[in-house]
SEVEX-584124 format. One record per residue: residue in one letter; x, y, z of N, C-alpha, C, O in turn. Coordinates in nm, 3 decimals, decimal comma. Atoms other than C-alpha are relative to their C-alpha. Layout:
BEGIN
{residuo a; n_east X; n_north Y; n_up Z; ca_east X; ca_north Y; ca_up Z; c_east X; c_north Y; c_up Z; o_east X; o_north Y; o_up Z}
...
//
This chain:
BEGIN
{residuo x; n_east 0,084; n_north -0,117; n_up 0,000; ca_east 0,000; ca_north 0,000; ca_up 0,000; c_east 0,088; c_north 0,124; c_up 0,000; o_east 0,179; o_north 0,138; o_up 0,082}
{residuo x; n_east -0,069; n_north -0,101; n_up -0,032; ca_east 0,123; ca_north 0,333; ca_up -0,081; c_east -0,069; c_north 0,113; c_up 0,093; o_east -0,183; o_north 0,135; o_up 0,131}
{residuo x; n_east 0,080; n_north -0,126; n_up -0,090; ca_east 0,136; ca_north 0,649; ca_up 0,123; c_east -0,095; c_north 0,096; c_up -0,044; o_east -0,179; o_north 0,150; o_up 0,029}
{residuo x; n_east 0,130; n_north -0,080; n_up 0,053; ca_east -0,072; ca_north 0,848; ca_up -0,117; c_east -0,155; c_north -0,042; c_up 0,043; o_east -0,247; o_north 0,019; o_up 0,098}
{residuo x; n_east 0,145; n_north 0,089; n_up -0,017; ca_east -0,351; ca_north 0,561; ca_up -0,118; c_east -0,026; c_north -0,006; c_up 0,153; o_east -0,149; o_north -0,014; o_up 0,164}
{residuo x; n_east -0,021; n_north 0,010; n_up -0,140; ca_east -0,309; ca_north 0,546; ca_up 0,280; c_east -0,112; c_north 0,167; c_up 0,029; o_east -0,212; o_north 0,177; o_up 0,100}
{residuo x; n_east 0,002; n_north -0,146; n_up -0,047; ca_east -0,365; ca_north 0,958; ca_up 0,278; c_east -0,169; c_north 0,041; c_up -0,065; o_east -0,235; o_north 0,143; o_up -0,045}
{residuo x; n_east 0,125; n_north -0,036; n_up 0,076; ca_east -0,688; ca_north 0,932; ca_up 0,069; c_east -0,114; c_north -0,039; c_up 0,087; o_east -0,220; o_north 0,024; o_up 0,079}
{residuo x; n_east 0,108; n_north 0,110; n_up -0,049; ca_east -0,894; ca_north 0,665; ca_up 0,303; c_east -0,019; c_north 0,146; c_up 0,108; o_east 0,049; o_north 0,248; o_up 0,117}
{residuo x; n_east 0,024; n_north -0,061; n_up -0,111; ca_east -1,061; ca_north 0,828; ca_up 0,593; c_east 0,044; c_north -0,110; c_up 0,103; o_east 0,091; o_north -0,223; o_up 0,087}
{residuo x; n_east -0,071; n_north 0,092; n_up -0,103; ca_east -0,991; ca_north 0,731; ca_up 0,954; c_east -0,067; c_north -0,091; c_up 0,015; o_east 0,005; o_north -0,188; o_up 0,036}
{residuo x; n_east 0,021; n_north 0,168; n_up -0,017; ca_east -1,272; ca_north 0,424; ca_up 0,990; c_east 0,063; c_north -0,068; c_up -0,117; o_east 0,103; o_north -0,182; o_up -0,093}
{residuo x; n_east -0,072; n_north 0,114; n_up 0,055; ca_east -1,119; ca_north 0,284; ca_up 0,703; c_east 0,131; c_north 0,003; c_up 0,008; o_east 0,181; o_north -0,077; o_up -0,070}
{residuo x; n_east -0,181; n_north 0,045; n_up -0,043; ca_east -0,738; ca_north 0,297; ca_up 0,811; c_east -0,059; c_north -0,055; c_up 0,145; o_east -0,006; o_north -0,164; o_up 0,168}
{residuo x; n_east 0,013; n_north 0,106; n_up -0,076; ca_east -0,879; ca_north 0,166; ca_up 1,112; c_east -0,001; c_north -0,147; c_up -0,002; o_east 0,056; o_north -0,239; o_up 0,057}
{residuo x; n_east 0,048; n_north 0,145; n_up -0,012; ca_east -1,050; ca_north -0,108; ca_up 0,995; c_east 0,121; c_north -0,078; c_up -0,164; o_east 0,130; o_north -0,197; o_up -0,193}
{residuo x; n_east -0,139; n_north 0,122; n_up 0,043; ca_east -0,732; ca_north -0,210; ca_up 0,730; c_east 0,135; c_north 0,025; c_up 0,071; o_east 0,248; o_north -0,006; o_up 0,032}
{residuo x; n_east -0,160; n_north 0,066; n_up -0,084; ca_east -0,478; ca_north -0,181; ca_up 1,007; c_east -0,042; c_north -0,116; c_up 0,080; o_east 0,042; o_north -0,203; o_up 0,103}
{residuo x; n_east 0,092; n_north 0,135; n_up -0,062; ca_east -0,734; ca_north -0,442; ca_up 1,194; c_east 0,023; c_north -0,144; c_up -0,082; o_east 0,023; o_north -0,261; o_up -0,042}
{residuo x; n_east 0,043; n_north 0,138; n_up 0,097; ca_east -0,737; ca_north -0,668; ca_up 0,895; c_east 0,190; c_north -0,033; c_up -0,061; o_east 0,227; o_north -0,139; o_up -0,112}
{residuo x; n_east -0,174; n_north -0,009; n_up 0,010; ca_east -0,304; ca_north -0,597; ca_up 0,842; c_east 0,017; c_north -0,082; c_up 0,132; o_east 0,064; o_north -0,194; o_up 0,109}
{residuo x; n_east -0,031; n_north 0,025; n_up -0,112; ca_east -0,275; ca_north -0,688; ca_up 1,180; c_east 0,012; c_north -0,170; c_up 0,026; o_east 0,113; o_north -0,237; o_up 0,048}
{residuo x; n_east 0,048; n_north 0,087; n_up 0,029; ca_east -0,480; ca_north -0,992; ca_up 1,162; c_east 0,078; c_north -0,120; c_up -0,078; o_east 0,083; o_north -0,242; o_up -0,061}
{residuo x; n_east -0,056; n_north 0,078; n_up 0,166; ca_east -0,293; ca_north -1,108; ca_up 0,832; c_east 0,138; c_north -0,062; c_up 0,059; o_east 0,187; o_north -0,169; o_up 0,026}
{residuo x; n_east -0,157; n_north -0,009; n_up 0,011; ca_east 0,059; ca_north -1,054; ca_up 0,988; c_east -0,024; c_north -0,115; c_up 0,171; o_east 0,058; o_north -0,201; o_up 0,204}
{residuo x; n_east -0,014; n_north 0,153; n_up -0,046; ca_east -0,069; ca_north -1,293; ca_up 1,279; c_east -0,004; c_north -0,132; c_up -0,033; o_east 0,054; o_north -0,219; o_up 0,032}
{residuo x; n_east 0,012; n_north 0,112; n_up 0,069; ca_east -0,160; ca_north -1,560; ca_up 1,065; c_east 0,136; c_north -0,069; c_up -0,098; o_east 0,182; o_north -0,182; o_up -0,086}
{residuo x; n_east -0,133; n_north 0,000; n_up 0,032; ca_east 0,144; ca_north -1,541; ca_up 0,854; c_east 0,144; c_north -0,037; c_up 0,129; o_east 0,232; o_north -0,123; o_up 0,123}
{residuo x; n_east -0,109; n_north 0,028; n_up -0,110; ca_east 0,380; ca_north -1,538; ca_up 1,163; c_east -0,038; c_north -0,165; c_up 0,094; o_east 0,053; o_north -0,232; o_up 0,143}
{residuo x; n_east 0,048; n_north 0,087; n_up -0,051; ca_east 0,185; ca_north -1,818; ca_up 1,315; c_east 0,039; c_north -0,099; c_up -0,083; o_east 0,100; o_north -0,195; o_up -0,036}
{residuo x; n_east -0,045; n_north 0,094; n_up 0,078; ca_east 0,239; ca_north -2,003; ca_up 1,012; c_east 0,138; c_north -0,085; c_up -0,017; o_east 0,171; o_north -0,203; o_up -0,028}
{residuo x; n_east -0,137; n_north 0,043; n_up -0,028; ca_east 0,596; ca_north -1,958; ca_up 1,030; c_east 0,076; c_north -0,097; c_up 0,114; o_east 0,161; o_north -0,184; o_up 0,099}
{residuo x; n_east -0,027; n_north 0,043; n_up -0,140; ca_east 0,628; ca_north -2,042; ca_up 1,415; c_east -0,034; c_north -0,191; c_up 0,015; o_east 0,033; o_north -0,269; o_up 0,084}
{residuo x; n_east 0,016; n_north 0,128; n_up 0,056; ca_east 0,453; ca_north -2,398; ca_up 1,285; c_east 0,078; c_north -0,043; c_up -0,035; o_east 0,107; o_north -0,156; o_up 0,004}
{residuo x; n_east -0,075; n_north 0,138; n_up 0,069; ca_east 0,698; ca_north -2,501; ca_up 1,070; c_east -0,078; c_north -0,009; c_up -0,161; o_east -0,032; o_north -0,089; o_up -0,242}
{residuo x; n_east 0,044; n_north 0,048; n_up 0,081; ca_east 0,472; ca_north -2,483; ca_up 0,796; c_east 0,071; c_north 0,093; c_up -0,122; o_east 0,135; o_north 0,189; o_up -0,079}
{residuo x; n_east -0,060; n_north -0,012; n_up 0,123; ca_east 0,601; ca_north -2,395; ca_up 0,388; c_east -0,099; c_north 0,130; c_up 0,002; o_east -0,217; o_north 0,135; o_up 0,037}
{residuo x; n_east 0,096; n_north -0,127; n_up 0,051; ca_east 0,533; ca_north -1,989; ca_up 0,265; c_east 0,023; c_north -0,051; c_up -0,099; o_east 0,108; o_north -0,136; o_up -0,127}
{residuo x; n_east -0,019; n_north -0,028; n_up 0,131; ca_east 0,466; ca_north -1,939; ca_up -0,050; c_east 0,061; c_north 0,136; c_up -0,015; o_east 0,139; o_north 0,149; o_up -0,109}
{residuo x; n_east -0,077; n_north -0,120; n_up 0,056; ca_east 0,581; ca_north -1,583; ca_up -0,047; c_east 0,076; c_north 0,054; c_up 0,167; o_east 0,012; o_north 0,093; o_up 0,264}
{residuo x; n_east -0,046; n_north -0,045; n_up -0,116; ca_east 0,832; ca_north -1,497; ca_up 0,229; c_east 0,022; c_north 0,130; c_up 0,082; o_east 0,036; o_north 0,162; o_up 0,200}
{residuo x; n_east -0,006; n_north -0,197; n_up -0,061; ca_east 0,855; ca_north -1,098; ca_up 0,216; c_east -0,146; c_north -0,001; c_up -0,036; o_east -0,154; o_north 0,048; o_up -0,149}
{residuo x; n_east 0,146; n_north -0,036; n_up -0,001; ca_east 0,476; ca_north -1,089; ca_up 0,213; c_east -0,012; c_north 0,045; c_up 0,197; o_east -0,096; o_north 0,122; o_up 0,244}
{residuo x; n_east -0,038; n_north -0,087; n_up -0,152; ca_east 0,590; ca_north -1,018; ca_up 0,628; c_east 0,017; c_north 0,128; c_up 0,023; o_east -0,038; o_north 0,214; o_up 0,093}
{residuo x; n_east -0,045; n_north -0,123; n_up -0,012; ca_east 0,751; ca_north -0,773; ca_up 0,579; c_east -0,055; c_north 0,107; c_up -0,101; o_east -0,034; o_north 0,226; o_up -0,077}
{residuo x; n_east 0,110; n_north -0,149; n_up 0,044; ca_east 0,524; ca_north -0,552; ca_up 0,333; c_east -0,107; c_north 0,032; c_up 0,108; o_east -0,142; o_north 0,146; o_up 0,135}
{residuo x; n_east 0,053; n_north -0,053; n_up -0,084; ca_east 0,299; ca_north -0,618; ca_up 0,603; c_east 0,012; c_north 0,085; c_up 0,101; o_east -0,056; o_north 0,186; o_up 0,119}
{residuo x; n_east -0,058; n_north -0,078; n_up -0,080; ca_east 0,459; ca_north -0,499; ca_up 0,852; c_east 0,061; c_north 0,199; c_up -0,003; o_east 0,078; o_north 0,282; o_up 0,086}
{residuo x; n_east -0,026; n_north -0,089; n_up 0,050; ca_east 0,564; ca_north -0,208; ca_up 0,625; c_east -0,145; c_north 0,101; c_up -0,014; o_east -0,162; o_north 0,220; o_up 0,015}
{residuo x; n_east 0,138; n_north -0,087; n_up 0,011; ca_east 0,202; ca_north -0,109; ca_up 0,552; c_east -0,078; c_north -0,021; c_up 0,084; o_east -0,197; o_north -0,006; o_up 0,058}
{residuo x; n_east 0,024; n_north -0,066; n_up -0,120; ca_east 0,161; ca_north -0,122; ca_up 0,943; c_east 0,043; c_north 0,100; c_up 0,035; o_east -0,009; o_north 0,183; o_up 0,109}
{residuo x; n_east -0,099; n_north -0,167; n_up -0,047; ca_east 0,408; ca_north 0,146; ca_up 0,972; c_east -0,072; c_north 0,138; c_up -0,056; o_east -0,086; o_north 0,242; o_up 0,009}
{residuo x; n_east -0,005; n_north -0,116; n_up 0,072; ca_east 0,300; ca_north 0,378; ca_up 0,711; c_east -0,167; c_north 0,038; c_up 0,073; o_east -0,188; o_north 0,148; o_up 0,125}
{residuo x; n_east 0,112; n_north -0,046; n_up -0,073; ca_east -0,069; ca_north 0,368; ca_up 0,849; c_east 0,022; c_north 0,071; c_up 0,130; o_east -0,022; o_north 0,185; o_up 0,143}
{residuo x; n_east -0,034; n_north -0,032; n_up -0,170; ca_east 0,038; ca_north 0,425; ca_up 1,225; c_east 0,024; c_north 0,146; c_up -0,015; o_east -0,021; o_north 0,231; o_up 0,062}
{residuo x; n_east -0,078; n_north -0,113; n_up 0,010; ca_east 0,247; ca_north 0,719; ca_up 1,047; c_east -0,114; c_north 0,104; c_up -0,012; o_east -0,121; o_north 0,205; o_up 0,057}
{residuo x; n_east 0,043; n_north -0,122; n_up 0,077; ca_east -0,008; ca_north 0,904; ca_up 0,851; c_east -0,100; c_north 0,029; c_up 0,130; o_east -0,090; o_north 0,138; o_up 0,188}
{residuo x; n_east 0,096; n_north -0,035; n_up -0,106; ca_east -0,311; ca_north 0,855; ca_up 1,138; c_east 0,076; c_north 0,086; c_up 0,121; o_east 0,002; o_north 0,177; o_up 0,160}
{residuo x; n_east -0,096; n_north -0,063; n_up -0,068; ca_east -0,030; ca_north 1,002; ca_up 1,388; c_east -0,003; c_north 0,163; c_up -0,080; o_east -0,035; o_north 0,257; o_up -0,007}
{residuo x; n_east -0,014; n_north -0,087; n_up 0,050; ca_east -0,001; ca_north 1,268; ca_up 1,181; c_east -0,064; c_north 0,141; c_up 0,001; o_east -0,181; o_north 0,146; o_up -0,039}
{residuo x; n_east 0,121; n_north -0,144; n_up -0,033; ca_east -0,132; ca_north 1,661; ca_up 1,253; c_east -0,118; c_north -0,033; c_up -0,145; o_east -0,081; o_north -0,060; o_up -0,260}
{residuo x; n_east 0,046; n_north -0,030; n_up 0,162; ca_east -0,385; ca_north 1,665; ca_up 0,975; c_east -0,024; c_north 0,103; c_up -0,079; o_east -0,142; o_north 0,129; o_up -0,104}
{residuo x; n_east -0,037; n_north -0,102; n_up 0,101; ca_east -0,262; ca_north 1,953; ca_up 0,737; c_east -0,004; c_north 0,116; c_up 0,126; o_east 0,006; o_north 0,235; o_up 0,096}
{residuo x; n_east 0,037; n_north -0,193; n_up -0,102; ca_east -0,313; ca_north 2,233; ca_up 1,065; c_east 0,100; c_north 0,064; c_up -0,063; o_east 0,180; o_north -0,006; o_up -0,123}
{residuo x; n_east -0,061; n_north -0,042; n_up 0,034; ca_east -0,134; ca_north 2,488; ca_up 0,969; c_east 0,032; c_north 0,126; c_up 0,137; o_east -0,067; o_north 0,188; o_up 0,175}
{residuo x; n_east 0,012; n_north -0,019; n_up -0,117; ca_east 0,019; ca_north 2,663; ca_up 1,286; c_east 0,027; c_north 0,193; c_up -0,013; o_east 0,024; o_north 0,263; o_up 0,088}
//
């Protein structure tokens, strides 16, 4: 996910896809912790990546100008 597309959503929906990121990146890690075969191994770490960038932008003043 990019930061543009991130900057467009409103806040229930970056809520509800850092809920469903979240979700993803337990199932994935769980998988790992099994033992069981990925099919895609940096599919972790985008997640994890497009946990960050959400956290960032919602953190973020929104445009105030001081």
């Amino acid at each position: 996910m990019k930061t543009k597309e991130i900057r467009k959503m409103d806040k229930k929906d970056l809520g509800k896809r850092l809920s469903e990121l979240r979700l993803e990146l337990m199932k994935e890690v769980g998988n790992v912790k099994r033992g069981r075969p990925i099919k895609n191994p940096g599919k972790i770490r985008v997640i994890k990546k497009s946990i960050a960038r959400i956290l960032t932008v919602k953190n973020q003043p929104g445009g105030e100008k001081k």
